[in-house]
C-alpha positions as CSV (number, residue, x, y, z in Angstrom):
1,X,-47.8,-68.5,25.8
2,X,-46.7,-69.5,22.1
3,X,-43.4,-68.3,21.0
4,X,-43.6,-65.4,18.7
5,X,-41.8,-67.2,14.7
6,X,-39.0,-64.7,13.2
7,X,-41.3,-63.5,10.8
8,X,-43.9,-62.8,14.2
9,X,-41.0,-60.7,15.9
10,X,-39.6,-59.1,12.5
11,X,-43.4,-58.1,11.8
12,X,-43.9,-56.5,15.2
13,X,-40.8,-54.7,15.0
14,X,-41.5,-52.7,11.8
15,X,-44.9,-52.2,13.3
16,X,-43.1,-50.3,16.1
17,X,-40.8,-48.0,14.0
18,X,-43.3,-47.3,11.7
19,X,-45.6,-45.8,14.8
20,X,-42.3,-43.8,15.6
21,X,-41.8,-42.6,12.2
22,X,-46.2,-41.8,11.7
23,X,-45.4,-39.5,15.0
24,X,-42.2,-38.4,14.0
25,X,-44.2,-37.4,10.6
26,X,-46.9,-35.1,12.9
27,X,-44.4,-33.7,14.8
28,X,-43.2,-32.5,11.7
29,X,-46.0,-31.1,10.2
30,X,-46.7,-29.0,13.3
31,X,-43.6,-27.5,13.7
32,X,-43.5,-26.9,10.1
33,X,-46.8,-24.8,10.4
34,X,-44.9,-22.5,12.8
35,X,-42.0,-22.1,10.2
36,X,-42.1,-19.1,7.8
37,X,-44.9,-19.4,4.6
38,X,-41.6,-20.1,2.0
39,X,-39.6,-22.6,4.6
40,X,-42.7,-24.1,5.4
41,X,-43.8,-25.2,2.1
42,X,-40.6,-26.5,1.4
43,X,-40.7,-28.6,4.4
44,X,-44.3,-29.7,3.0
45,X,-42.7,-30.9,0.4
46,X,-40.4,-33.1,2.0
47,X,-42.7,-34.2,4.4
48,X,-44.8,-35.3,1.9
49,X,-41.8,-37.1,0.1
50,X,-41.5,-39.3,3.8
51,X,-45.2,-39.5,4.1
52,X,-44.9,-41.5,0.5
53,X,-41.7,-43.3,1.4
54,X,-43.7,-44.6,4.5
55,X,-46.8,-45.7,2.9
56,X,-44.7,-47.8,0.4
57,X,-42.7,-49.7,3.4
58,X,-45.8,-50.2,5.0
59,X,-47.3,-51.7,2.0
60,X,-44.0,-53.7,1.4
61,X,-44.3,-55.2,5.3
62,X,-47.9,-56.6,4.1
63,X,-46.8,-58.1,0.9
64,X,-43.7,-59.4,3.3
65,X,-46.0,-60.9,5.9
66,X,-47.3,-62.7,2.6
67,X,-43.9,-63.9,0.7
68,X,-42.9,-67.0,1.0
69,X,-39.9,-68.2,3.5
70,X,-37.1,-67.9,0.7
71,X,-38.5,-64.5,-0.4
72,X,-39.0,-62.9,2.8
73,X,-35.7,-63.3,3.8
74,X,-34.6,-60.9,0.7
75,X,-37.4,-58.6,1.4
76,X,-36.7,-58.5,5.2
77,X,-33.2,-56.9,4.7
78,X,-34.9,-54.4,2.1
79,X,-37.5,-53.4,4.6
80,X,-34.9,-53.0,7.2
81,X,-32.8,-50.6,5.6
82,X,-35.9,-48.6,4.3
83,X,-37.0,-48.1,7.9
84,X,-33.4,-47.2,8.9
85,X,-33.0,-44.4,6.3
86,X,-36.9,-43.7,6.6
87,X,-36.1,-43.1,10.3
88,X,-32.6,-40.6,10.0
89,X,-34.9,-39.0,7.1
90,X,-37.5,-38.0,10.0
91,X,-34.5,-36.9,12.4
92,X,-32.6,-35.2,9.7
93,X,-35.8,-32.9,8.9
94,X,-36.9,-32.6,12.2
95,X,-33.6,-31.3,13.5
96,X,-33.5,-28.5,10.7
97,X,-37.0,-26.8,11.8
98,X,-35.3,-26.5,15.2
């Protein structure tokens, strides 16, 4: 079997935190349909916010898997973070509907 480059594993990765934070995102939007009409569109709101802030890491990851070897070392960091805060964003929310 070939060995997997950085940019392979780094790639794969991402791939599997954003799948946690697309569930994390559903799981939101349910238990936000059980909160109150007021609460709940305020949690629309923000879910929409993370729904946005996903999209544009996962478009990020493409144009990573694209950069050149000098540029995706920069962008690798950026990604990284932006997962990491995209990720406490989902907890964060989540543990206020509950």
């Amino acid at each position: 079997m070939a060995r997997m480059t950085q940019i392979e594993k780094f790639k794969a990765k991402a791939s599997i935190q954003m799948d946690h934070i697309k569930a994390g995102l559903l799981e939101l939007r349910a238990k936000a349909k059980e909160a109150k009409l007021d609460a709940r569109q305020e949690f629309d709101k923000g879910i929409e916010k993370l729904e946005k802030a996903q999209a544009d890491v996962k478009c990020k990851l493409e144009d990573w898997a694209k950069a050149g070897q000098d540029a995706a070392g920069d962008m690798k960091k950026s990604i990284s973070r932006e997962l990491k805060s995209l990720r406490k964003s989902v907890k964060k929310a989540y543990k206020s509907l509950i």
